[in-house]
N, C-alpha and C positions, 0 to 999 in steps of 0.2 A: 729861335734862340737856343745856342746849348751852353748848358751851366757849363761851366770850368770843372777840371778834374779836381779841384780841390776842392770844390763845392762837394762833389760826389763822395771823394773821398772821407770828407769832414762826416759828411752824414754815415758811410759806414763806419769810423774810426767811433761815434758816438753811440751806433748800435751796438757794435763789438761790449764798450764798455756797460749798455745797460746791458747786456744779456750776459754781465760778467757781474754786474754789481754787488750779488751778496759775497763774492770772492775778496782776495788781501786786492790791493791794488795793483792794477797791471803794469810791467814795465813798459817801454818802448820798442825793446826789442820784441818780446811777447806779442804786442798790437802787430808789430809788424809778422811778422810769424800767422799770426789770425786772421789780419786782415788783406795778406799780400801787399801792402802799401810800405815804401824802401823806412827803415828808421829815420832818416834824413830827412823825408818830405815828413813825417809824420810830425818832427819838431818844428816844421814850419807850420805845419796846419793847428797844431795846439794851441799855439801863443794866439792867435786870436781868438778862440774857441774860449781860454782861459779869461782872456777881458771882457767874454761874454757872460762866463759865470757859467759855463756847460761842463767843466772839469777843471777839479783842483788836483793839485801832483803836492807828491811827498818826495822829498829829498832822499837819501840812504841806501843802505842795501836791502832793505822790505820796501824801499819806496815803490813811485809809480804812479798811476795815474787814476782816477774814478769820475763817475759822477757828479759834478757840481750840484745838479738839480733831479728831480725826477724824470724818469721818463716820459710822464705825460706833461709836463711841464714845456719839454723841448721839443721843437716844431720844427718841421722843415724850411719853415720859413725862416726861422729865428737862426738856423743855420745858415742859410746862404745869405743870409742878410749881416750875419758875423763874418764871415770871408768873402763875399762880395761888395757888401757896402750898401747893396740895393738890391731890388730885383725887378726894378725897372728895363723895361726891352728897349726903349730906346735912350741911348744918352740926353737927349738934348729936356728927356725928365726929372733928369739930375740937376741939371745946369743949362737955364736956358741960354747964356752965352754962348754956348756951343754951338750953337743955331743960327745964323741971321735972317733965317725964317720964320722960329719961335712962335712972333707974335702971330701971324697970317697962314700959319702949315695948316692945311685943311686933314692933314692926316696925325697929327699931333694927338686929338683926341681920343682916335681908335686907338691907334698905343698906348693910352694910357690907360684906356677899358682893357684891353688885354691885360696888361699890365698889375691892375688891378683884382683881376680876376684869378692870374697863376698866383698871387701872393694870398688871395684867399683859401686858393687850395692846398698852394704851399703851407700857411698856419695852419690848414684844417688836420694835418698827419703828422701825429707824434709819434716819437720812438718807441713810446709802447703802443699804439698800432702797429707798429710793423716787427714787433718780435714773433720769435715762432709761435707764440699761442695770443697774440694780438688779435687786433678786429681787421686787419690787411691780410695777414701773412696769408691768409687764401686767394686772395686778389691779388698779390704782385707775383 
C-alpha cells in the first residue's frame, strides 16, 4: 500500500510548522518555500488538517498558520487518518458492501492484522520524534 501524496505531504507540512512553532505564524507561501509543496496543494491539504484540530490559521497580514496541538500530541496516524479517512489496506474494511465476499473472504482477516498493525505504528510516531533533536531523527 502507498499512502497518497497528501498523506506524505500533510505530515511534512506539520513538521515544518512544529519545527517552526515558537516563530509568528507561518504563511502559506513560506510553507511552501520550506517545504517545496505548490501554495495551492498546500490549501487543500490544510482544510482537513484544520477539522482535525492539527492547525489553526490567523487571517491578516501577520496571519498564517501554527500548531493547533502539540507536537507529541500528533501522530502519524492521526494524520493520515485526517486525509485519508482510514488506514485500512483494503477497502472492503471500510465497507463491507463493497465486497460480495465480505462474509466468507478467507483473506479478509490478514488485512485487517496488517492493517491493524501499520495504524499502531503509525500512532506510535509523533512529530516530535521526528524533529531534528527528536527520538527518530537518527533513525529516518
Amino acid at each position: 500500500m502507498k499512502l497518497s501524496a497528501r498523506s506524505r505531504y500533510a505530515a511534512r507540512l506539520l513538521l515544518t510548522l512544529a519545527i517552526h512553532e515558537d516563530d509568528a505564524p507561518v504563511s502559506t507561501n513560506s510553507l511552501a518555500e520550506l517545504t517545496g509543496i505548490s501554495a495551492q496543494f498546500i490549501e487543500q491539504i490544510i482544510r482537513p488538517l484544520k477539522q482535525a484540530g492539527f492547525i489553526t490559521s490567523t487571517r491578516g497580514a501577520a496571519g498564517g498558520h501554527r500548531l493547533g496541538k502539540s507536537p507529541a500530541e500528533i501522530t502519524l496516524g492521526g494524520i493520515v487518518r485526517a486525509i485519508e479517512g482510514s488506514t485500512n489496506i483494503a477497502s472492503c474494511l471500510d465497507c463491507e458492501t463493497v465486497c460480495d465476499r465480505s462474509d466468507d473472504c478467507l483473506t479478509r482477516s490478514a488485512w485487517e492484522r496488517a492493517s491493524r498493525a501499520m495504524e499502531r505504528e503509525l500512532d506510535a510516531i509523533t512529530l516530535a520524534a521526528l524533529m531534528p533533536n527528536g527520538e527518530c531523527a537518527d533513525t529516518l
